[in-house]
GUDREN-456059 format. One record per residue (C-alpha): residue number from 1; x, y, z. Coordinates in pm, 1 decimal, padded with zeros to 6 digits. Example, Ala and Ser with C-alpha at 12.3 -4.5 7.8 and 13.67 -1.06 7.14 Angstrom:
% GUDREN-456059
1/01230.0/-00450.0/00780.0
2/01367.0/-00106.0/00714.0
END
This chain:
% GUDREN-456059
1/01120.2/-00394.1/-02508.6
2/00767.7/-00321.8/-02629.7
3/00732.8/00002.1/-02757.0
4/00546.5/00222.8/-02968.2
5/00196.2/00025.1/-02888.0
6/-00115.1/00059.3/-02736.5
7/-00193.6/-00087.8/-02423.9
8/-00577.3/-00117.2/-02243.5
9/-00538.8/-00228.7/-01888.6
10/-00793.2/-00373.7/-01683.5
11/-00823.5/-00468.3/-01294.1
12/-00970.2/-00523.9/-00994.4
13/-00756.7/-00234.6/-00834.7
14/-00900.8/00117.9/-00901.1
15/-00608.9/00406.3/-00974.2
16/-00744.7/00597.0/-00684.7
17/-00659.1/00271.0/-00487.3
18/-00531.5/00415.2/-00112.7
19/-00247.1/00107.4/-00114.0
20/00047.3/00010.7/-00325.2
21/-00076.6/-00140.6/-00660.4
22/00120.6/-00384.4/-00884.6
23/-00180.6/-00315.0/-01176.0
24/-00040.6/00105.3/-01138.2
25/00307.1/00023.4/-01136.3
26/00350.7/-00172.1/-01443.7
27/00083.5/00067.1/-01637.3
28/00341.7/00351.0/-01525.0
29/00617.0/00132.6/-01656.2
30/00446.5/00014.9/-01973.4
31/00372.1/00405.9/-02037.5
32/00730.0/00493.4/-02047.3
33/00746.3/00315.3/-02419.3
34/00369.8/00299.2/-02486.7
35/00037.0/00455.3/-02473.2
36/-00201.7/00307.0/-02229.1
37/-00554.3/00327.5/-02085.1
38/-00558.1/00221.0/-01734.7
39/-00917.5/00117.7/-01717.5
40/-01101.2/00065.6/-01394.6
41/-01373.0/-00144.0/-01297.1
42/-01726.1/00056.0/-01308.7
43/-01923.8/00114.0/-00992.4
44/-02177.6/-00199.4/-00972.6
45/-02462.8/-00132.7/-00801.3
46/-02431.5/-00266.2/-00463.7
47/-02139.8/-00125.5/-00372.9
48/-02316.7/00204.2/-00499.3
49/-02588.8/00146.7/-00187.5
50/-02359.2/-00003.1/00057.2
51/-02051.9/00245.4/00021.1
52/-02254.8/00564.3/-00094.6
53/-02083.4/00756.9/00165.0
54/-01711.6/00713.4/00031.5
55/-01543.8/00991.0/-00166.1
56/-01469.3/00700.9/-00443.9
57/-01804.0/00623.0/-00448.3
58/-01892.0/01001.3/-00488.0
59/-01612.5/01044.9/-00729.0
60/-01785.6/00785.0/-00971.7
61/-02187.0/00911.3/-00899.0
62/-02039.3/01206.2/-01002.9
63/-01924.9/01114.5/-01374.2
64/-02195.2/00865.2/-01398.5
65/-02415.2/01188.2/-01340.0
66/-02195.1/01338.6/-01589.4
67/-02070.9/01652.6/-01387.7
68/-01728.2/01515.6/-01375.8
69/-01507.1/01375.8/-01677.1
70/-01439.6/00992.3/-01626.4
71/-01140.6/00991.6/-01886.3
72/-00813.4/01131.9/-01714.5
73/-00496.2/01230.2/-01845.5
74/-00223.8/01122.9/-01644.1
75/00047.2/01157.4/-01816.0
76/00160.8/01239.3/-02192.8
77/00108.3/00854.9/-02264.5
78/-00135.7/00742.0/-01960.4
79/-00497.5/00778.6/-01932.1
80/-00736.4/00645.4/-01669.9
81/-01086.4/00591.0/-01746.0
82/-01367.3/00588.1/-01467.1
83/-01678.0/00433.3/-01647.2
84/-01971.9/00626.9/-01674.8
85/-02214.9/00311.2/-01653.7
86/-02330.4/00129.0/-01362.5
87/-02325.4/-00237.9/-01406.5
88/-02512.2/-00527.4/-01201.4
89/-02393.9/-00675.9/-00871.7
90/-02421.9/-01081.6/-01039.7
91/-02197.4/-01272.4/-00775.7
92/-02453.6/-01380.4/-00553.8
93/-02630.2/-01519.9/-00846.1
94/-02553.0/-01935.1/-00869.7
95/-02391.9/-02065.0/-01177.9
96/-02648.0/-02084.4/-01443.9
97/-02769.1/-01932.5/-01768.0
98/-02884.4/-01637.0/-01595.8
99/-02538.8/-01576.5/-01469.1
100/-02375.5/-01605.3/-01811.7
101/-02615.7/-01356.9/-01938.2
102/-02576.2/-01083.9/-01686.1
103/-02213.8/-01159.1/-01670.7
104/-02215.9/-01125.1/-02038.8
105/-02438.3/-00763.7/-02008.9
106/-02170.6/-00637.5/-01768.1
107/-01923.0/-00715.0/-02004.6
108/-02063.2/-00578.9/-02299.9
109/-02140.1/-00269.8/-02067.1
110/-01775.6/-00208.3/-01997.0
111/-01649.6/-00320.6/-02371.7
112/-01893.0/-00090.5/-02521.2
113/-01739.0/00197.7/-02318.0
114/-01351.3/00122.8/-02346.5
115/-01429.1/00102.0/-02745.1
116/-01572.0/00453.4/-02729.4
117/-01253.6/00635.7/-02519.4
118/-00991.7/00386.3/-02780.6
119/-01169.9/00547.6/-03040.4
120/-01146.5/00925.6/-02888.4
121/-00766.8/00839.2/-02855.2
122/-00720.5/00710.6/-03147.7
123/-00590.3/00346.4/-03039.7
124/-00502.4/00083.0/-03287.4
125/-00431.9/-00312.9/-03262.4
126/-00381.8/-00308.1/-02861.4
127/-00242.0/-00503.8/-02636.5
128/-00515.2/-00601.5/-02358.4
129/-00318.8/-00676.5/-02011.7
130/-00593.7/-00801.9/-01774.0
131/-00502.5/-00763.0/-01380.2
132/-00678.3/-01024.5/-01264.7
133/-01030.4/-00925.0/-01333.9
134/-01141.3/-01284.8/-01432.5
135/-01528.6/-01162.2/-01459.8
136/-01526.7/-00862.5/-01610.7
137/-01254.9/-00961.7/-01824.4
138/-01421.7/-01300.2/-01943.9
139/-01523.4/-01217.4/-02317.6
140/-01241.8/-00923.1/-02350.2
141/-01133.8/-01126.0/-02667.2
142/-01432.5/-01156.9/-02833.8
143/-01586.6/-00839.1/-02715.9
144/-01271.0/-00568.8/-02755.0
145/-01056.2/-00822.4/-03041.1
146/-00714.8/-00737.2/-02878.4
147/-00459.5/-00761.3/-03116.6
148/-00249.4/-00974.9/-02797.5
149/-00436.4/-01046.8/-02439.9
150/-00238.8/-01123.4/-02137.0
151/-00352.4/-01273.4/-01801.5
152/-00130.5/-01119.7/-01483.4
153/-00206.6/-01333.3/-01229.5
154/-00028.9/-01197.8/-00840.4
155/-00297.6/-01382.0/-00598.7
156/-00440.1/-01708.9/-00581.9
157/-00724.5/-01510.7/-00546.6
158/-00975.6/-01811.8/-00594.3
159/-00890.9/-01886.9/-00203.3
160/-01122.7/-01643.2/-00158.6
161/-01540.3/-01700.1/-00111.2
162/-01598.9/-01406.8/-00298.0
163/-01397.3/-01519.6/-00598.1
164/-01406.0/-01944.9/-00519.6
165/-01780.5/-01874.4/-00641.1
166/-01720.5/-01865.2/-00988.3
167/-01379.3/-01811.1/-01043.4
168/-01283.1/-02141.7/-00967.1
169/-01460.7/-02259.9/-01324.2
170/-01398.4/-01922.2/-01481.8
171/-01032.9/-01865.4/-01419.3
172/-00934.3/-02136.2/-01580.6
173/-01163.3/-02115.9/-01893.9
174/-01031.2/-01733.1/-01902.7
175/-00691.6/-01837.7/-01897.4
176/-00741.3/-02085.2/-02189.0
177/-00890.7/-01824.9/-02389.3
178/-00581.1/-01556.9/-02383.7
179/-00289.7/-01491.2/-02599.7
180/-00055.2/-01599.1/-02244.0
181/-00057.7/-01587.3/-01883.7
182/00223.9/-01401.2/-01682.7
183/00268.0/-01476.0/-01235.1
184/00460.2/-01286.6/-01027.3
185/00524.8/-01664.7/-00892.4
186/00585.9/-02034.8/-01019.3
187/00290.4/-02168.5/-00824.8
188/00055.0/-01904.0/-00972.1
189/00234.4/-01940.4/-01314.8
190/00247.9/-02321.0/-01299.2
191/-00167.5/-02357.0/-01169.4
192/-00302.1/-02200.5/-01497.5
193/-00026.1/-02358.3/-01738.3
194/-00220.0/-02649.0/-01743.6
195/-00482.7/-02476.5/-01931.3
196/-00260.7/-02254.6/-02130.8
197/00049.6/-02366.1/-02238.3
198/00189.5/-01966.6/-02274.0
199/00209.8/-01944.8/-01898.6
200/00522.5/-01774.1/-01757.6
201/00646.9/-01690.1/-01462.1
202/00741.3/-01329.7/-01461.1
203/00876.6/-01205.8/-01124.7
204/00758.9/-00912.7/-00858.7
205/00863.5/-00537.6/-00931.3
206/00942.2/-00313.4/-00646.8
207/01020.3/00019.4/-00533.8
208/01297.5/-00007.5/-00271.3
209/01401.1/00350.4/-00266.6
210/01377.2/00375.9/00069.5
211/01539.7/00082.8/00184.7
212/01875.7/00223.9/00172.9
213/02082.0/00069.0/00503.1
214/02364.8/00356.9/00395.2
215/02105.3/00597.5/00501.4
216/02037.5/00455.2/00829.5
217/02184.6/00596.1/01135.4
218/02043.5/00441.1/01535.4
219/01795.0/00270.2/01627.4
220/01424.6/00380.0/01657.6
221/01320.2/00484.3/01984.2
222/01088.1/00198.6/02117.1
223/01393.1/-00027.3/02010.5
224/01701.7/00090.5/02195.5
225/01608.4/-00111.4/02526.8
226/01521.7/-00447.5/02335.4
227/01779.0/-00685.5/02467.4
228/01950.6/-00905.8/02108.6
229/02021.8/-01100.3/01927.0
230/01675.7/-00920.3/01751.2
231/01450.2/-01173.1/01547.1
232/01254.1/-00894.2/01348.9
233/00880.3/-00922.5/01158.1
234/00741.5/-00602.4/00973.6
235/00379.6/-00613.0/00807.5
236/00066.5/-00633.6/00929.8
237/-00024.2/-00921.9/01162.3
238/-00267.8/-01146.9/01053.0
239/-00363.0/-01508.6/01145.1
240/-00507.2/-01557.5/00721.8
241/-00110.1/-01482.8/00648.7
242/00088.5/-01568.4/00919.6
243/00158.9/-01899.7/01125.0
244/00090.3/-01804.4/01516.5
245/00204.7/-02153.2/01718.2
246/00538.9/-02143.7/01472.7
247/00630.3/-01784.9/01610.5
248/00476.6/-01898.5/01977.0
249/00745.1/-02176.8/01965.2
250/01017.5/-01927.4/01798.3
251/01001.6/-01686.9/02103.2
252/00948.1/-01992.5/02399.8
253/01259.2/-02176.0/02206.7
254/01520.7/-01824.9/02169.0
255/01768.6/-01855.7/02507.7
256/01854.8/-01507.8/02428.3
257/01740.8/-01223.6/02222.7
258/01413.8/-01120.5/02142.6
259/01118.2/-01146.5/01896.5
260/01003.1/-00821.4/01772.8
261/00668.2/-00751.6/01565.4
262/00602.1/-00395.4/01395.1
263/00268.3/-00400.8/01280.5
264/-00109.3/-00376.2/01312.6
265/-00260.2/-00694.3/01485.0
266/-00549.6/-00860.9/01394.0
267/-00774.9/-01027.0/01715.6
268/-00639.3/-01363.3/01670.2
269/-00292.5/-01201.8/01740.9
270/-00398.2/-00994.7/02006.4
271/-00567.2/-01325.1/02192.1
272/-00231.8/-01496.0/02119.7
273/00012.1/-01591.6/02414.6
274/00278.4/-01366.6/02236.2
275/00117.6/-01137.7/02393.9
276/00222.5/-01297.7/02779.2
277/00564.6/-01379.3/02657.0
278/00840.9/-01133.5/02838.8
279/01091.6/-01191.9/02491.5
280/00805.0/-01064.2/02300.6
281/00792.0/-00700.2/02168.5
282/00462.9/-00568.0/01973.9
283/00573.7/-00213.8/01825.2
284/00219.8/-00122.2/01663.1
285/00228.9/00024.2/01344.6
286/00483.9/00228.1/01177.9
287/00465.9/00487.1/00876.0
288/00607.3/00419.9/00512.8
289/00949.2/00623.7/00582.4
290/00983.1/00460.0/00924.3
291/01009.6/00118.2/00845.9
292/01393.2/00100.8/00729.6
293/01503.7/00207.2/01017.7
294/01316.5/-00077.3/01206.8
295/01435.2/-00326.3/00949.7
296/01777.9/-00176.6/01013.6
297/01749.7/-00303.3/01380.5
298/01650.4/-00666.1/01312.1
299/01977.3/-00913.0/01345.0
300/01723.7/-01125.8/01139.4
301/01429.7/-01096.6/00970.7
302/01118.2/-01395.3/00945.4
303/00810.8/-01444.8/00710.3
304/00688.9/-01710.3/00915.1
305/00413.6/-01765.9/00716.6
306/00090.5/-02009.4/00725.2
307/00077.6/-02205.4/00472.4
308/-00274.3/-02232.8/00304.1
309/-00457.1/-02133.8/-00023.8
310/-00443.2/-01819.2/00019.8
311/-00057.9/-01766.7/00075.1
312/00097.7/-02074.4/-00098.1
313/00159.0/-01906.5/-00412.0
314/00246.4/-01504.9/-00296.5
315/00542.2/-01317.2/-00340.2
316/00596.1/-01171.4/-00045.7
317/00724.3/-00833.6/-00168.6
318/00815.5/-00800.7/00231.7
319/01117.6/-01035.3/00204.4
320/01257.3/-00838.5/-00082.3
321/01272.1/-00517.9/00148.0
322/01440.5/-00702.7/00410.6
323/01696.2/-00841.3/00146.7
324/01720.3/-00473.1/00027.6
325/01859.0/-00368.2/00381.0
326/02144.6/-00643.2/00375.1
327/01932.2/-00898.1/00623.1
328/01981.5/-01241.2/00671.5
329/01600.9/-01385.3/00602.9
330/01405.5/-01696.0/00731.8
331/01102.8/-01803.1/00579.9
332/00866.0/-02098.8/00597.6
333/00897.3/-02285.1/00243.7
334/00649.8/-02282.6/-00014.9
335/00687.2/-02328.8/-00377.0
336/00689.0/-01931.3/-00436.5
337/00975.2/-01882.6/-00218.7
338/01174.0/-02133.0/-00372.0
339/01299.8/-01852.5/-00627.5
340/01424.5/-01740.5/-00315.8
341/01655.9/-01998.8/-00228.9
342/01974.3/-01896.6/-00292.9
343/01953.3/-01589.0/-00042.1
344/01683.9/-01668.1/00249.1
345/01698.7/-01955.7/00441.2
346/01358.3/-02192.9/00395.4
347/01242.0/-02383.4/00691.4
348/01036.0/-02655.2/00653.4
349/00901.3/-02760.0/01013.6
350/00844.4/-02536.9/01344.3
351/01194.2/-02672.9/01470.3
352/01385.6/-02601.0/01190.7
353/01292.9/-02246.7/01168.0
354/01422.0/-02173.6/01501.0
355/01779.6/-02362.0/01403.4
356/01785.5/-02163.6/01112.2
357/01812.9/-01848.5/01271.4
358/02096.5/-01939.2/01468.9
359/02232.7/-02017.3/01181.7
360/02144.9/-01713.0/00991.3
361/02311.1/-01499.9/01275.6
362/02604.9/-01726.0/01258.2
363/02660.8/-01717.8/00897.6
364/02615.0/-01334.2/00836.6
365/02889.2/-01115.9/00657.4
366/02958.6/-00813.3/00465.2
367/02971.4/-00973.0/00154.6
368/02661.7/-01164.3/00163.4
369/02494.3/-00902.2/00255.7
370/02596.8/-00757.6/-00065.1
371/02527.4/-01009.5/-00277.4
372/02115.2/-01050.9/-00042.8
373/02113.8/-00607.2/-00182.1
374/02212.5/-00659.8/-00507.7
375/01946.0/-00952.9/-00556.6
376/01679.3/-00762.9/-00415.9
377/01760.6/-00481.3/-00607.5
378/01755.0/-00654.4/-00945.3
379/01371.8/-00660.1/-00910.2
380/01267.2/-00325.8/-01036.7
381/00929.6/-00240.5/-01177.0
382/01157.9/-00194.0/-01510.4
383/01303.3/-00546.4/-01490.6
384/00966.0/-00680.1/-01446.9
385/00784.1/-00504.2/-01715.0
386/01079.1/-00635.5/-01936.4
387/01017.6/-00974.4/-01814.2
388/00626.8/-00960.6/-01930.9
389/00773.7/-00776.8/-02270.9
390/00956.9/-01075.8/-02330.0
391/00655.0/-01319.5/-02333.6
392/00432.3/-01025.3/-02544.8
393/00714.8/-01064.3/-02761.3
394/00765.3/-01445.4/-02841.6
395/00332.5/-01478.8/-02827.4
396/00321.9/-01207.0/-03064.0
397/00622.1/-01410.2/-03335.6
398/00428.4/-01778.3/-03270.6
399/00089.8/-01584.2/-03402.7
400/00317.1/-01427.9/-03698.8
401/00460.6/-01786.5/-03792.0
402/00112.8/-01950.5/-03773.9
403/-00061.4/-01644.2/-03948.2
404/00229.7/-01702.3/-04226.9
END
């Protein structure tokens, strides 16, 4: 364990973030044992036009304006900082020298800033853990001289236009630059170790408090008339994420039973011939405390997911909260899910994955059903914060030998 230090955060996730948030999770962890500054990303100014009318947007006007404090206290040992400085909106800009420079302003800009607040809190030699913020986090080292820097890495985020534009070039050259790089999968971990040789691969942390199957009793209402065997999916539906002709085969291929999808749809799925498919139930979505029970109800559960850039190297933080309620699990293989192996059944082709969940059904018992919990279970947001100790820990004694 580290403990005793202080740790700066940065991110692309803000701490008044609406969703779930693997950047506020580990900060909570890491505060436990340490002191940290959760630091999020100042307002730029586009979004400042373009979104004027949100409260977060308001929120950060506000302390830019000066009326409200932008340094929080969270917690004994956690602080959040809002930035009081407006930087540029540079992403449209090509590569070129003019994009270094501004790039290099907005750093500064931010730098500047988190110096001031380590200084009010009196911080010493810190740890910089960088959330994926491969802009604003380009000249952290040089700029804030982190006593260790770590790249988290949870998205192949470079899929994306937005981020392809210069990330593709900057990611790596960022990644070269810090102390180590920790993924939350091999793929992620295993695409930047070829530019920096401290690249782990670190896990997922999750909070599976509520996927208790001992605290499950019937089925949910729009479920009771659903004729099984049940062949469950739970998350939002989404063509970018999800393969459509695989689960259009699934549900013309199942003799019996039915295919069952809890979720919001996106319009490719709602144009989809699931849709005109009798063994075919869309539940719509469902609220946090409601989905056990749902999961509860699946015989088996799917991630029949596309394979592209954008998914080939997430966790899918879904299949651990069907493994938490006991469920026998197919998936469509990719190299992240390989750490999966042992307790969810991989497909490989549109045929297999219908034969594997016969023989997923087939196969089920009590006691692998115990042994699917207590694997899921194993990945707590303290396991995982242990994991990335480990690696600050072994960086941290090569630096010591080679400073010797």
């Amino acid at each position: 364990m580290i403990q005793g230090r202080d740790i700066v955060v940065i991110g692309i996730q803000p701490w008044d973030i609406s969703i779930g948030s693997n950047c506020k999770n580990l900060a909570e962890e890491f505060a436990k044992h340490n002191r940290v500054l959760y630091v999020n990303e100042p307002l730029n100014r586009i979004t400042s036009i373009r979104e004027k009318h949100t409260e977060e947007v308001k929120k950060r006007q506000e302390i830019i304006k000066g009326r409200q404090n932008g340094l929080v206290q969270v917690s004994d040992s956690l602080w959040t900082l809002y930035p009081k400085k407006m930087i540029e909106s540079i992403n449209w800009v090509p590569k070129s020298p003019l994009y270094t420079f501004l790039n290099k302003r907005n750093n500064r800009i931010f730098y500047e800033e988190i110096e001031q607040t380590l200084d009010e809190l009196s911080f010493k030699d810190v740890i910089l853990f960088n959330d994926s913020s491969m802009f604003l986090g380009f000249y952290a080292k040089e700029m804030l001289s982190p006593d260790l820097s770590i790249y988290y890495i949870r998205d192949n985020l470079v899929s994306q236009d937005y981020f392809a534009r210069h990330g593709l070039e900057m990611e790596p050259e960022l990644a070269q630059k810090y102390d180590a790089v920790v993924g939350n999968s091999d793929f992620l971990a295993n695409y930047l170790k070829e530019y920096n040789e401290h690249s782990y691969m670190v896990g997922q942390g999750c909070d599976l408090s509520l996927f208790d199957r001992g605290k499950i009793s019937g089925r949910p209402e729009d479920m009771k008339d659903i004729p099984g065997p049940v062949v469950g999916y739970l998350g939002y539906l989404t063509s970018m994420r999800l393969d459509i002709p695989l689960m259009e085969h699934l549900a013309g291929s199942m003799k019996e039973g039915s295919l069952v999808l809890v979720g919001p749809e996106d319009d490719d799925f709602k144009q989809s011939k699931l849709h005109n498919m009798d063994n075919v139930y869309f539940l719509g979505n469902k609220q946090a405390h409601q989905l056990p029970q749902y999961i509860a109800a699946f015989d088996v559960a799917i991630n029949p997911q596309a394979v592209n850039d954008l998914t080939i190297g997430n966790y899918p933080r879904k299949v651990d909260e069907y493994l938490a309620m006991g469920k026998p699990v197919v998936a469509t293989y990719t190299e992240a899910m390989i750490y999966f192996e042992k307790y969810v059944y991989l497909s490989k082709s549109v045929q297999e994955f219908a034969e594997l969940i016969g023989r997923a059904i087939a196969e089920d018992n009590e006691q692998i059903a115990e042994e699917r919990i207590a694997f899921a279970k194993s990945h707590t947001w303290e396991n995982n914060a242990e994991n990335i100790y480990q690696v600050m820990k072994r960086v941290m004694e090569e630096k010591d030998v080679k400073a010797s």
